[in-house]
PyMOL CGO cylinders between C-alpha atoms (Angstrom):
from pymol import cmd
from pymol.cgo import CYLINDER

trace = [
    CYLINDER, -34.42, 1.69, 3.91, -33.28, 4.93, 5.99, 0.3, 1, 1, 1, 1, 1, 1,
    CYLINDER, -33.28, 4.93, 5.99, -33.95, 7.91, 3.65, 0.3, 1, 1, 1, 1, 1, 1,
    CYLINDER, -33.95, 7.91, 3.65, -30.72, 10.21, 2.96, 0.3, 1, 1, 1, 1, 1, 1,
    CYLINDER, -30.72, 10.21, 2.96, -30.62, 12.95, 5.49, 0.3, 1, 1, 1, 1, 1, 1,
    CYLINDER, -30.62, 12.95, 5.49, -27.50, 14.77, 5.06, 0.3, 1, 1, 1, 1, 1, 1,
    CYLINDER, -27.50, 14.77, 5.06, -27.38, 17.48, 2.12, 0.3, 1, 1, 1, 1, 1, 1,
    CYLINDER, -27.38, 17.48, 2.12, -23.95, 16.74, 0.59, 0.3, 1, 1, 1, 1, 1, 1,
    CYLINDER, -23.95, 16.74, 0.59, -22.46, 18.77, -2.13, 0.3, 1, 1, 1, 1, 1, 1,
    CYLINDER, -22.46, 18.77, -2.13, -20.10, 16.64, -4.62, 0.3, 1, 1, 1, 1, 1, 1,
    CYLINDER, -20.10, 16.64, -4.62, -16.75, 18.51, -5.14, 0.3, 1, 1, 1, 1, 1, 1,
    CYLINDER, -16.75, 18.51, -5.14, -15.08, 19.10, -8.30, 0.3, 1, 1, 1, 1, 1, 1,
    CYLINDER, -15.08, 19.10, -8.30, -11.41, 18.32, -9.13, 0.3, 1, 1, 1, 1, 1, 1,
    CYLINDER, -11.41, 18.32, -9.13, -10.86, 21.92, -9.17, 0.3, 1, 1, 1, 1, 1, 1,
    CYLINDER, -10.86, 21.92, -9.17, -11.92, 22.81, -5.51, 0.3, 1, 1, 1, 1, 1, 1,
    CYLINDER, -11.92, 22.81, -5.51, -9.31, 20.10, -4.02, 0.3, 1, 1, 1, 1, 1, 1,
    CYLINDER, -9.31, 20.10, -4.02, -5.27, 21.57, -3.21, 0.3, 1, 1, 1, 1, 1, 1,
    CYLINDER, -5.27, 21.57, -3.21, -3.01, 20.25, -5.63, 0.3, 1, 1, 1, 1, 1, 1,
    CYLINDER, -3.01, 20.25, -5.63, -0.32, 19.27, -2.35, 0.3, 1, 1, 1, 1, 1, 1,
    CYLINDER, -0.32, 19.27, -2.35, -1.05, 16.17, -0.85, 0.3, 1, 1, 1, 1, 1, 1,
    CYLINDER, -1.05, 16.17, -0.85, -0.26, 17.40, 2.61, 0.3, 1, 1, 1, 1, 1, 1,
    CYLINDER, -0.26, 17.40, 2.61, -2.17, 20.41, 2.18, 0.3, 1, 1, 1, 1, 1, 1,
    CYLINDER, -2.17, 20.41, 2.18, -5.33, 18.24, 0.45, 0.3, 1, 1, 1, 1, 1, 1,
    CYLINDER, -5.33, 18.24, 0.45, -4.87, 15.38, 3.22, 0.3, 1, 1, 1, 1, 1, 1,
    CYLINDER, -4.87, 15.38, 3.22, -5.42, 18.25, 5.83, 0.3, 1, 1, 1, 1, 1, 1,
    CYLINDER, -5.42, 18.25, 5.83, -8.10, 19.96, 3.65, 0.3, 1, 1, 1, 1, 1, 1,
    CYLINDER, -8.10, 19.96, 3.65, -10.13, 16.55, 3.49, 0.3, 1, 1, 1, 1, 1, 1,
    CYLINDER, -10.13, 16.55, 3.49, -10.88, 16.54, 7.04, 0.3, 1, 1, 1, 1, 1, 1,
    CYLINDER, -10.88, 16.54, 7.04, -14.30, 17.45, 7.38, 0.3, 1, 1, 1, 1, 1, 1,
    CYLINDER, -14.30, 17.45, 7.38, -15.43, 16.34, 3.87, 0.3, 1, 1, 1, 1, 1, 1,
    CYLINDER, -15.43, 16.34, 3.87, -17.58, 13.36, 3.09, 0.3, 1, 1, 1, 1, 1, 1,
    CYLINDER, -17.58, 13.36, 3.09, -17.35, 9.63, 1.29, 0.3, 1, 1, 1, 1, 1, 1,
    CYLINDER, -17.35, 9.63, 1.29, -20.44, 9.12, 0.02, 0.3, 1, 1, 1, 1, 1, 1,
    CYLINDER, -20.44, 9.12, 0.02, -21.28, 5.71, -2.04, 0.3, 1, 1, 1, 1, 1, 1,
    CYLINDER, -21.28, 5.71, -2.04, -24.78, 5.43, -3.47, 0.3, 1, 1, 1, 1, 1, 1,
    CYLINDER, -24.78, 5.43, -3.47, -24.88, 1.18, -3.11, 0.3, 1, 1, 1, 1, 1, 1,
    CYLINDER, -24.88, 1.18, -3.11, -27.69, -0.33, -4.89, 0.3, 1, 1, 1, 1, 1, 1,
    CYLINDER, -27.69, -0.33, -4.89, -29.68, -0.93, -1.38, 0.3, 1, 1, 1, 1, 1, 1,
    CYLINDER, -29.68, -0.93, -1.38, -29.04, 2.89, -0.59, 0.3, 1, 1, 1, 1, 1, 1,
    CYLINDER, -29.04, 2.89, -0.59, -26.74, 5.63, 0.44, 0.3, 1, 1, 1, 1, 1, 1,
    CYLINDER, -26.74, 5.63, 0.44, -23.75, 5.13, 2.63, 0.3, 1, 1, 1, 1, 1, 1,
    CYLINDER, -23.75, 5.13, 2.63, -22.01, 8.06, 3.60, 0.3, 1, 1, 1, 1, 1, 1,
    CYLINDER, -22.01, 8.06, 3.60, -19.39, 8.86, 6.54, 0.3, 1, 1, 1, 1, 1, 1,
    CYLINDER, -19.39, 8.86, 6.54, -17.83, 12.53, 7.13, 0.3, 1, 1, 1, 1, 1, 1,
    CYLINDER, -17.83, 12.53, 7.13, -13.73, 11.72, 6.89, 0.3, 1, 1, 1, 1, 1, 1,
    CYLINDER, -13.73, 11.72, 6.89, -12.46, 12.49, 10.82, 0.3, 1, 1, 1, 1, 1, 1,
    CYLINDER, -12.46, 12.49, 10.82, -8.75, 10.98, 10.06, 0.3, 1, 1, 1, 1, 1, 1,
    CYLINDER, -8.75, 10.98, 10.06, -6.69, 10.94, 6.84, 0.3, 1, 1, 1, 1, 1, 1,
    CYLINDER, -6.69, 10.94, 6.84, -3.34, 10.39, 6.67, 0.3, 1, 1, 1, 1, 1, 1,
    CYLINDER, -3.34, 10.39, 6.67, -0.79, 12.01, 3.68, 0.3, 1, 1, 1, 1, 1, 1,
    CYLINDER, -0.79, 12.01, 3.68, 1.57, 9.92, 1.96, 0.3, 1, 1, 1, 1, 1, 1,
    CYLINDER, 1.57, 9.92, 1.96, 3.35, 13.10, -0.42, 0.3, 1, 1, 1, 1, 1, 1,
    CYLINDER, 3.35, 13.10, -0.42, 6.02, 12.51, -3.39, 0.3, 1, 1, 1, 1, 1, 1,
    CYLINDER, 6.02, 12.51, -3.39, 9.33, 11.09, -1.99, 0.3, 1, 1, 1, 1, 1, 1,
    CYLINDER, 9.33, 11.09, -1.99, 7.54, 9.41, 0.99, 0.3, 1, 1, 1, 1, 1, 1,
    CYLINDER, 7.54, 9.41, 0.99, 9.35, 5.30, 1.59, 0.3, 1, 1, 1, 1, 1, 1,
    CYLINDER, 9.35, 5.30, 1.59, 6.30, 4.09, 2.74, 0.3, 1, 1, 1, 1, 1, 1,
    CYLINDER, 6.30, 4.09, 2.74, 3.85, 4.92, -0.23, 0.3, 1, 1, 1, 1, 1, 1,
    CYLINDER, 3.85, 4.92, -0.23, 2.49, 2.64, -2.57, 0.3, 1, 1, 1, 1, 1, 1,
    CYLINDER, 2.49, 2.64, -2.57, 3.76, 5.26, -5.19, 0.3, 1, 1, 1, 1, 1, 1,
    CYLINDER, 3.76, 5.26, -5.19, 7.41, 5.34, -4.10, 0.3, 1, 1, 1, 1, 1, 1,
    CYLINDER, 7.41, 5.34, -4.10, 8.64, 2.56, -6.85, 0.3, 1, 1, 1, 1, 1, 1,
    CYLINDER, 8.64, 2.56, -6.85, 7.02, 4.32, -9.91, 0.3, 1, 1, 1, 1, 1, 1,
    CYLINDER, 7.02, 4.32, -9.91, 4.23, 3.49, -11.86, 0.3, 1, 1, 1, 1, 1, 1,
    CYLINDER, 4.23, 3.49, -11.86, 3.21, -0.38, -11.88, 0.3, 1, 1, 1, 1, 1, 1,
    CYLINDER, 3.21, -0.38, -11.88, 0.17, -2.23, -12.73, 0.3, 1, 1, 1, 1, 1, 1,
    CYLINDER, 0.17, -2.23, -12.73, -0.94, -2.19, -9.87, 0.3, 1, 1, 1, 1, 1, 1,
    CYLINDER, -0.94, -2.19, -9.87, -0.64, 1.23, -8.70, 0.3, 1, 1, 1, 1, 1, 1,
    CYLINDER, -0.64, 1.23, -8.70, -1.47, 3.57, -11.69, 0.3, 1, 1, 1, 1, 1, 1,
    CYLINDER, -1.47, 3.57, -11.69, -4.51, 5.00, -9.93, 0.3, 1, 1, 1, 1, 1, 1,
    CYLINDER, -4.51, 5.00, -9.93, -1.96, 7.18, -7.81, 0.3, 1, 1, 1, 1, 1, 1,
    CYLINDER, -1.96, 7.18, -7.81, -0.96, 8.74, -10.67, 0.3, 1, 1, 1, 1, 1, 1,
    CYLINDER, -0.96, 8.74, -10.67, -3.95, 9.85, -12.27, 0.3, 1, 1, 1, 1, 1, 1,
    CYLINDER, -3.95, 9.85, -12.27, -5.15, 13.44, -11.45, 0.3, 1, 1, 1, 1, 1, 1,
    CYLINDER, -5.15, 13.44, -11.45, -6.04, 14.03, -7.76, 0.3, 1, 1, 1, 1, 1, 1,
    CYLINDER, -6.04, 14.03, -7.76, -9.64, 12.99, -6.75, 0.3, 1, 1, 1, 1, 1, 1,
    CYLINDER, -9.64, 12.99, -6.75, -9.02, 9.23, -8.10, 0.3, 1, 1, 1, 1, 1, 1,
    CYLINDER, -9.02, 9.23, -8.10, -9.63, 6.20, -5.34, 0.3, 1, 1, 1, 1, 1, 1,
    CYLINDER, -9.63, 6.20, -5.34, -6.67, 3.52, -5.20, 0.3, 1, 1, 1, 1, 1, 1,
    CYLINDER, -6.67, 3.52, -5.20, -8.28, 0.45, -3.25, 0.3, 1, 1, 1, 1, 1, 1,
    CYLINDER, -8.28, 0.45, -3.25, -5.52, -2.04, -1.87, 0.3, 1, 1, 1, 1, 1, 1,
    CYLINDER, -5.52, -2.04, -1.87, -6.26, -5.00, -0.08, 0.3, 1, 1, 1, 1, 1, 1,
    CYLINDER, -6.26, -5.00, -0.08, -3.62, -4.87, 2.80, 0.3, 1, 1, 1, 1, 1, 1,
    CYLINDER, -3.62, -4.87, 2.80, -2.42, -7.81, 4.61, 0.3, 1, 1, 1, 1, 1, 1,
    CYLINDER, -2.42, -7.81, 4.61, -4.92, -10.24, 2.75, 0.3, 1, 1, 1, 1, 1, 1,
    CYLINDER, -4.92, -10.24, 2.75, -7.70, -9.33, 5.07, 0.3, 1, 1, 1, 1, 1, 1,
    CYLINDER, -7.70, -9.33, 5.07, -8.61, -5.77, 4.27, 0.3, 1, 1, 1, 1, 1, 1,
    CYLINDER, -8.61, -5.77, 4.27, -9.31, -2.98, 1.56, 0.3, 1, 1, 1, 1, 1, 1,
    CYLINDER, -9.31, -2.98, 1.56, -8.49, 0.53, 2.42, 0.3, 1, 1, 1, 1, 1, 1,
    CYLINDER, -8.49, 0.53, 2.42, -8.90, 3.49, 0.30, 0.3, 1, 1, 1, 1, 1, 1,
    CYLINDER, -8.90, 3.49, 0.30, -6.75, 5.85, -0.46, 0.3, 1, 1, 1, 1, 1, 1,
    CYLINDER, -6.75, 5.85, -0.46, -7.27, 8.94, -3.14, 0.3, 1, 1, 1, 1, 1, 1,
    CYLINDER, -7.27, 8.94, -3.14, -4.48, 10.39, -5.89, 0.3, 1, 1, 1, 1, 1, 1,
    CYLINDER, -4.48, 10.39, -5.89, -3.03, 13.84, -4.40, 0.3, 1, 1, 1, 1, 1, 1,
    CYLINDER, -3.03, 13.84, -4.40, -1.17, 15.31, -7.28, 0.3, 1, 1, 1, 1, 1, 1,
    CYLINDER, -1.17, 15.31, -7.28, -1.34, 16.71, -10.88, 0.3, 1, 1, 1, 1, 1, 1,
    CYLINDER, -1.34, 16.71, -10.88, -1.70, 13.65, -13.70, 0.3, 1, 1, 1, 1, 1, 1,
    CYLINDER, -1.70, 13.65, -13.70, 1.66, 11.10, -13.88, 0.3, 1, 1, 1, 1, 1, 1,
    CYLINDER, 1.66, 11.10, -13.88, 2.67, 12.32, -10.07, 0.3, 1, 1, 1, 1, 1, 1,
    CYLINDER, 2.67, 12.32, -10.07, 2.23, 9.59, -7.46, 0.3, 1, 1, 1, 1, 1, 1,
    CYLINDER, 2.23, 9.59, -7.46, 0.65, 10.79, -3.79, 0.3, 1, 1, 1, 1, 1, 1,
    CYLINDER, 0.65, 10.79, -3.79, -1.56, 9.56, -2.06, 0.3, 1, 1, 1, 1, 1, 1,
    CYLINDER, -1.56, 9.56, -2.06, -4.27, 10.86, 0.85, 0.3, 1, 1, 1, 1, 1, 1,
    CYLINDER, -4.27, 10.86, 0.85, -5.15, 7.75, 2.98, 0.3, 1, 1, 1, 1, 1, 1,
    CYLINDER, -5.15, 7.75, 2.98, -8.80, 7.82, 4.31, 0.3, 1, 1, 1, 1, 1, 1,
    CYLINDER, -8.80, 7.82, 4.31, -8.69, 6.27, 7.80, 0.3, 1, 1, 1, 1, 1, 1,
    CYLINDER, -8.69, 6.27, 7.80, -11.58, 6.75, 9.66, 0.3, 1, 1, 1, 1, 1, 1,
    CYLINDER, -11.58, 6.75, 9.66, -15.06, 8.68, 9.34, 0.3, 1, 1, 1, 1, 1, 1,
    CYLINDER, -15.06, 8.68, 9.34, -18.11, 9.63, 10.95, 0.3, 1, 1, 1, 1, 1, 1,
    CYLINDER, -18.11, 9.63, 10.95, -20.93, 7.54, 9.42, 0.3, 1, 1, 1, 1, 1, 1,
    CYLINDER, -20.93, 7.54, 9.42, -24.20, 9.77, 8.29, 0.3, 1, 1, 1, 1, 1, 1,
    CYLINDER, -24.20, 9.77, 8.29, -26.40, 8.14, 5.85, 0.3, 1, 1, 1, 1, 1, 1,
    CYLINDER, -26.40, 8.14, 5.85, -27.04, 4.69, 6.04, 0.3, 1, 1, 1, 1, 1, 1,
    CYLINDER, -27.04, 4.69, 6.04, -26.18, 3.27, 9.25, 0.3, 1, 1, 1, 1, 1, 1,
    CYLINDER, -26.18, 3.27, 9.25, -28.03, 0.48, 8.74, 0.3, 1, 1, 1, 1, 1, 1,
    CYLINDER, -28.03, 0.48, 8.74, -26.73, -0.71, 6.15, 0.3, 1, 1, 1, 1, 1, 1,
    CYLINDER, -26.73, -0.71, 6.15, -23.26, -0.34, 7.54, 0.3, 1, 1, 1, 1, 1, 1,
    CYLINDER, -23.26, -0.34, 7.54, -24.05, -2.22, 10.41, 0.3, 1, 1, 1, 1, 1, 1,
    CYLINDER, -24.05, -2.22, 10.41, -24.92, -4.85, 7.66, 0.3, 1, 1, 1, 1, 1, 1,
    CYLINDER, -24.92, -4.85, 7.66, -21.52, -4.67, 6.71, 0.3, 1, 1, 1, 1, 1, 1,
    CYLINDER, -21.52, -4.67, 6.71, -20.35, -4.72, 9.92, 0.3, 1, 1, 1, 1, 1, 1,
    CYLINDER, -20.35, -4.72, 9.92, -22.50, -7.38, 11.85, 0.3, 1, 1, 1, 1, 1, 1,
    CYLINDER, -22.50, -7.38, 11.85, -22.06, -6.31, 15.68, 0.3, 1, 1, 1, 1, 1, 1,
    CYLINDER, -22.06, -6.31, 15.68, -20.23, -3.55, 15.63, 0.3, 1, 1, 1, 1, 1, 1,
    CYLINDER, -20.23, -3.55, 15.63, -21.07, -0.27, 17.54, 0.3, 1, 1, 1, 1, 1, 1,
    CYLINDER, -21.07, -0.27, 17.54, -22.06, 2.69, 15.42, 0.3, 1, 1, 1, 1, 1, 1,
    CYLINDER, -22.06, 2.69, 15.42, -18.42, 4.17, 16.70, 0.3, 1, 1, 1, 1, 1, 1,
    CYLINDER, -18.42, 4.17, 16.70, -16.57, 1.12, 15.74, 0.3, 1, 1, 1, 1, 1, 1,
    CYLINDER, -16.57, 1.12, 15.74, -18.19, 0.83, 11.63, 0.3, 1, 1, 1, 1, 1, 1,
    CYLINDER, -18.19, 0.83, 11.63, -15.64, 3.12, 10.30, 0.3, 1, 1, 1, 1, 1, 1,
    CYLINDER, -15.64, 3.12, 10.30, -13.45, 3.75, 12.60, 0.3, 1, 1, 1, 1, 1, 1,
    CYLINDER, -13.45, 3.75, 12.60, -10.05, 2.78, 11.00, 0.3, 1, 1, 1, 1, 1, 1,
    CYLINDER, -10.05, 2.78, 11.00, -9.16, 2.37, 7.51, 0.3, 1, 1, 1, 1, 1, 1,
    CYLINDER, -9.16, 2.37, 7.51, -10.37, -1.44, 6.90, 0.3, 1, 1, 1, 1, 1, 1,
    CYLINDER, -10.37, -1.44, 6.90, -13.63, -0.80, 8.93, 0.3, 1, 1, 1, 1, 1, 1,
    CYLINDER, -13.63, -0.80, 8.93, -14.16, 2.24, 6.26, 0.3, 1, 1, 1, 1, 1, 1,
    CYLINDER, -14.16, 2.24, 6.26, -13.84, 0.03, 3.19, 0.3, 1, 1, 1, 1, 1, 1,
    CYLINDER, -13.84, 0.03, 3.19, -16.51, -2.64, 5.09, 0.3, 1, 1, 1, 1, 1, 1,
    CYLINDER, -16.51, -2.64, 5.09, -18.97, -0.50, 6.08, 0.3, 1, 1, 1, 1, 1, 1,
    CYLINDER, -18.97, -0.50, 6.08, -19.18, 1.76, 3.04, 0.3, 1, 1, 1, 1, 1, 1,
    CYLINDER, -19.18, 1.76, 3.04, -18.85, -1.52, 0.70, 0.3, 1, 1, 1, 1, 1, 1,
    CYLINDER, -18.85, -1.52, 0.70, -15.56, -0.35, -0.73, 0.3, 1, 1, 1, 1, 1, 1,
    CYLINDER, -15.56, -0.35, -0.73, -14.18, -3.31, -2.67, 0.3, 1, 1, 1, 1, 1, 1,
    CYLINDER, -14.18, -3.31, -2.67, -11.50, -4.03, -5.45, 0.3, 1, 1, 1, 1, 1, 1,
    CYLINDER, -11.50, -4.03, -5.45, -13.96, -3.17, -8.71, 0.3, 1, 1, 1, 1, 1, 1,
    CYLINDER, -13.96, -3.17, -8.71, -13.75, 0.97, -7.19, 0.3, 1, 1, 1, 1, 1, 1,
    CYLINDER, -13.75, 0.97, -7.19, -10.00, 1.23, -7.44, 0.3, 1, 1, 1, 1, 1, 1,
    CYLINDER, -10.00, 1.23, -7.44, -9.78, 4.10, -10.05, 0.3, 1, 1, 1, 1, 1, 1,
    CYLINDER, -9.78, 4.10, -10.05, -12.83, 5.51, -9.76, 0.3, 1, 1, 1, 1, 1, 1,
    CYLINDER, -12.83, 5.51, -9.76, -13.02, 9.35, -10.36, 0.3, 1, 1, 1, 1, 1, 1,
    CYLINDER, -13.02, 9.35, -10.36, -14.52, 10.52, -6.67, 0.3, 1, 1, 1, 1, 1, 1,
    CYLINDER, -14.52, 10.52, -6.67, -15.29, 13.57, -8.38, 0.3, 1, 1, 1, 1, 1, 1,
    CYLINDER, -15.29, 13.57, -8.38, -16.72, 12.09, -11.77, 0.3, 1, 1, 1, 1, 1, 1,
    CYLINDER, -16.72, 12.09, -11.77, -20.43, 12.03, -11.09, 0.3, 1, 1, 1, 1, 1, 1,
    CYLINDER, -20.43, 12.03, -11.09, -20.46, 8.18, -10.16, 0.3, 1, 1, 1, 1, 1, 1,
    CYLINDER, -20.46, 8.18, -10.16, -21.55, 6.25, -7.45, 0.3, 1, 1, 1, 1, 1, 1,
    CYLINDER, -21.55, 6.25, -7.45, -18.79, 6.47, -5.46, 0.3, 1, 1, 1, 1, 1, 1,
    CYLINDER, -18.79, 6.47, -5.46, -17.59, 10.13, -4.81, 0.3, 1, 1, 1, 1, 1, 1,
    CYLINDER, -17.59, 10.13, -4.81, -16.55, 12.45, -2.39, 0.3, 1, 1, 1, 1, 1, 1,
    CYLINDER, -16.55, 12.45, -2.39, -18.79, 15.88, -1.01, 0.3, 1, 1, 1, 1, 1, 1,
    CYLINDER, -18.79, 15.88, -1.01, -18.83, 18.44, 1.37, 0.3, 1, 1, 1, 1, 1, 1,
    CYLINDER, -18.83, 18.44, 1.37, -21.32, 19.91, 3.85, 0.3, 1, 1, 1, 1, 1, 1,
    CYLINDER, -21.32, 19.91, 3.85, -22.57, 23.22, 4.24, 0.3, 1, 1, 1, 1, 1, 1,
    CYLINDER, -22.57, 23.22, 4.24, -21.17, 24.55, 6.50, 0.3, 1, 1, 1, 1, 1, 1,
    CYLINDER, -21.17, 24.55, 6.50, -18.55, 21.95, 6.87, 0.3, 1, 1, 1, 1, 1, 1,
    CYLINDER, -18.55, 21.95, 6.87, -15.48, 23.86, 8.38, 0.3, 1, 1, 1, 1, 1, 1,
    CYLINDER, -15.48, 23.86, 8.38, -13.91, 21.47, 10.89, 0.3, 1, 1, 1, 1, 1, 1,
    CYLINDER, -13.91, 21.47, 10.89, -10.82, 22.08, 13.61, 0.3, 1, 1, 1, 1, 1, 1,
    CYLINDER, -10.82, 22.08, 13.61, -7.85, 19.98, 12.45, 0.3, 1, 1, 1, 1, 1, 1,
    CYLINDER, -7.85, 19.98, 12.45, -5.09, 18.48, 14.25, 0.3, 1, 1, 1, 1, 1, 1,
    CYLINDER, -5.09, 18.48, 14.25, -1.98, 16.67, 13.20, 0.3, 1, 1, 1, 1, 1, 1,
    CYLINDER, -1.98, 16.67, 13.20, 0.07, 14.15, 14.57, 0.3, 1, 1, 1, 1, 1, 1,
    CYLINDER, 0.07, 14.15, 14.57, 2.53, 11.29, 13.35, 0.3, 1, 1, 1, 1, 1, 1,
    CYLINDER, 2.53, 11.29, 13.35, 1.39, 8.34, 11.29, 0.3, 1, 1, 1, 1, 1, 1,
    CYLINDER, 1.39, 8.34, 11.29, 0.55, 4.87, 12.56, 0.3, 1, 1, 1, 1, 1, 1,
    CYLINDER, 0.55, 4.87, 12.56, 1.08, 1.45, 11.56, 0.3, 1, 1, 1, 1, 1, 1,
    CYLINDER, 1.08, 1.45, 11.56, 4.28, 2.26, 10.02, 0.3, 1, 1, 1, 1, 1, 1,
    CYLINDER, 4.28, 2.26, 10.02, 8.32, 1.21, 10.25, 0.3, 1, 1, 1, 1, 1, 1,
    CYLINDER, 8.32, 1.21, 10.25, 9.88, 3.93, 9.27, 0.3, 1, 1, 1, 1, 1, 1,
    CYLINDER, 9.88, 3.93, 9.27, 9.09, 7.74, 8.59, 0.3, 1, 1, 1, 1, 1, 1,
    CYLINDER, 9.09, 7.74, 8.59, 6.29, 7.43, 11.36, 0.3, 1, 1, 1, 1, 1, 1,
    CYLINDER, 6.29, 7.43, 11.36, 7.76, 10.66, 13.36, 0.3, 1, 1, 1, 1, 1, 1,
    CYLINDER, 7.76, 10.66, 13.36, 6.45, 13.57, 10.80, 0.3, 1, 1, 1, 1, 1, 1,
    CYLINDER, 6.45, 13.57, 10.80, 2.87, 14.94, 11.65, 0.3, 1, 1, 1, 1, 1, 1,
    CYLINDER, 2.87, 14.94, 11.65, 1.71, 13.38, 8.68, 0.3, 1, 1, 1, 1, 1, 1,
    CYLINDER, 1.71, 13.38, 8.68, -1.81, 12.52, 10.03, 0.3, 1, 1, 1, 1, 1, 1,
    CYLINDER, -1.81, 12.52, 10.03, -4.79, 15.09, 10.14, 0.3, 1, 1, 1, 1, 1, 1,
    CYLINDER, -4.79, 15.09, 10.14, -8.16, 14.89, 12.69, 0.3, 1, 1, 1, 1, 1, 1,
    CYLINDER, -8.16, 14.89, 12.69, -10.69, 16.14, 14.01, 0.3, 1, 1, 1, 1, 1, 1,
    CYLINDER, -10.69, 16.14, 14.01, -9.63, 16.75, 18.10, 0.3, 1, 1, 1, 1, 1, 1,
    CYLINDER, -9.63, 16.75, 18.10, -12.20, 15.59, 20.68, 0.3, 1, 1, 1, 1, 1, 1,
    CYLINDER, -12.20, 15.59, 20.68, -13.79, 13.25, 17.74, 0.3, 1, 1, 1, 1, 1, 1,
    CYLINDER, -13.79, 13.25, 17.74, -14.67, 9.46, 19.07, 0.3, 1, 1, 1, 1, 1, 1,
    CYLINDER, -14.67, 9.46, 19.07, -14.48, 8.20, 15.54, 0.3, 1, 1, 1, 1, 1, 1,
    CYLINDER, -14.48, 8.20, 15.54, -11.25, 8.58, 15.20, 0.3, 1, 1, 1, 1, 1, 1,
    CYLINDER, -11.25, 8.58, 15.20, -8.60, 5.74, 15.19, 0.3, 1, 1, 1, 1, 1, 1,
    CYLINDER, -8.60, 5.74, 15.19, -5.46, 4.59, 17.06, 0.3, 1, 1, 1, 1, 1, 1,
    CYLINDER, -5.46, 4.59, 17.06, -3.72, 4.67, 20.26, 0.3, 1, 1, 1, 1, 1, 1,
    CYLINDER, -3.72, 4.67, 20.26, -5.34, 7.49, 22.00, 0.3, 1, 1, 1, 1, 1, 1,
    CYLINDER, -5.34, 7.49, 22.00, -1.83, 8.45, 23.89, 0.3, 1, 1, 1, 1, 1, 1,
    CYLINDER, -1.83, 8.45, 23.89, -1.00, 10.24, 20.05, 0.3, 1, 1, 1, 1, 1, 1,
    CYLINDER, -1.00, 10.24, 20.05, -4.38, 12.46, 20.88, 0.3, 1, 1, 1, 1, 1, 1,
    CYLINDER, -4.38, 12.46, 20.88, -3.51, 14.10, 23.67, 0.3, 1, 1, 1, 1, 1, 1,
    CYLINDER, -3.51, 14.10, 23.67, -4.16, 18.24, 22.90, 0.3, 1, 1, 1, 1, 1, 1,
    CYLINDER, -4.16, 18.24, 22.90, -0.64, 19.06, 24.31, 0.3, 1, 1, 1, 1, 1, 1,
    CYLINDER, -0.64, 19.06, 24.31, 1.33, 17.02, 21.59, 0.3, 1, 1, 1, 1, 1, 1,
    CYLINDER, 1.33, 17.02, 21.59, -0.68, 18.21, 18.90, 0.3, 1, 1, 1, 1, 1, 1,
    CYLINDER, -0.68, 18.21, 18.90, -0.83, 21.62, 16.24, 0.3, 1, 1, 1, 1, 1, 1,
    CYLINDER, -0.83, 21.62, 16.24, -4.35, 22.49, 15.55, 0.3, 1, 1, 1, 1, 1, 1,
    CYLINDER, -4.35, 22.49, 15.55, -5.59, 24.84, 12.86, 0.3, 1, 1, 1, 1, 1, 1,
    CYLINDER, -5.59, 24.84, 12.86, -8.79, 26.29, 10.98, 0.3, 1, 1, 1, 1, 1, 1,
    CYLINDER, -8.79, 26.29, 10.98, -10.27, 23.09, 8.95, 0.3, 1, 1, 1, 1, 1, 1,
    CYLINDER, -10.27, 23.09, 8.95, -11.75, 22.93, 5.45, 0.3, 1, 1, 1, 1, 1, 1,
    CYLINDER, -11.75, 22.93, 5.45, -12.33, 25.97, 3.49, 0.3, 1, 1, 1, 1, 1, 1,
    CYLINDER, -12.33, 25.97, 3.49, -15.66, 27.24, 2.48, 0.3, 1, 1, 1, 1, 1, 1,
]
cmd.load_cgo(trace, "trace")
């Protein structure tokens, strides 16, 4: 078992923007850590995507179900959806309590335990594990039983920050999507190889970069 390498600080409720734009731009740079029973998985996030209050296309859109009343919990709670019946993805609640928002985590850099994503993801290159929102959930062993977890309640599953961990972030529009693609809705790191999607939505000319995550 690889031992963890990577000093990461959990972060508190407190420290995260209560926006979901502003926290799905903020989250770029942080870290999804899950402490598995065969060891420590962890990825740095290098794509998230905001789905804000209003948005057509989030799970929240419709009100509170039974399905979806992890969106509406205090930010800093994981909603786990299996999409098309093939794949989890993760997203995290944005907003104050009974508000539904959602960040969607789409792609990191892995850290700690490679090997036991490659476990997860039998054959895949160490730039392919997480790269994209269903590759996350494999390699980090994100299933069904972690939707409504507190990321910041002291469990296994959480989220952290490095020190320093101030990243360069770029936006650009959302993928996968029918409608309300065209707003730059989707934050990155530029120049990162972990990153997902058509790389023609990359290029530095059609994007707005900024300062990263705050210290």
């Amino acid at each position: 078992m690889r031992a963890e390498t990577f000093p990461i600080l959990p972060l508190s409720r407190d420290e995260l923007p209560v926006d979901t734009v502003e926290l799905a731009r903020w989250m770029v740079g942080k870290c999804l850590v899950h402490d598995t029973p065969q060891g420590r998985v962890s990825g740095r996030l290098v794509e998230t995507e905001a789905y804000p209050v209003g948005d057509s296309t989030s799970y929240a859109y419709r009100g509170l179900k039974p399905y979806n009343g992890a969106l509406f919990r205090a930010r800093g709670h994981a909603y786990v959806r299996l999409v098309y019946g093939a794949s989890y993805t993760i997203n995290m609640s944005s907003e104050e309590e009974g508000v539904g928002a959602a960040v969607l985590f789409r792609a990191v850099e892995p850290l700690d335990g490679i090997e036991l994503m490659q476990a997860q993801r039998p054959g895949a290159k160490r730039v392919d594990l997480a790269r994209g929102p269903g590759r996350l959930c494999a390699a980090l062993a994100i299933g069904p039983e972690w939707d409504g977890a507190d990321l910041c309640g002291g469990g296994a599953l959480w989220i952290g920050r490095l020190d320093p961990d101030a990243v360069r972030v770029a936006s650009t529009q959302r993928i996968g999507l029918t409608r309300e693609m065209h707003a730059p809705l989707r934050f990155y790191v530029p120049g990162s190889r972990f990153v997902s999607g058509p790389k023609r939505l990359l290029e530095p000319a059609a994007l707005s970069g900024s300062p990263g995550a705050r210290s």
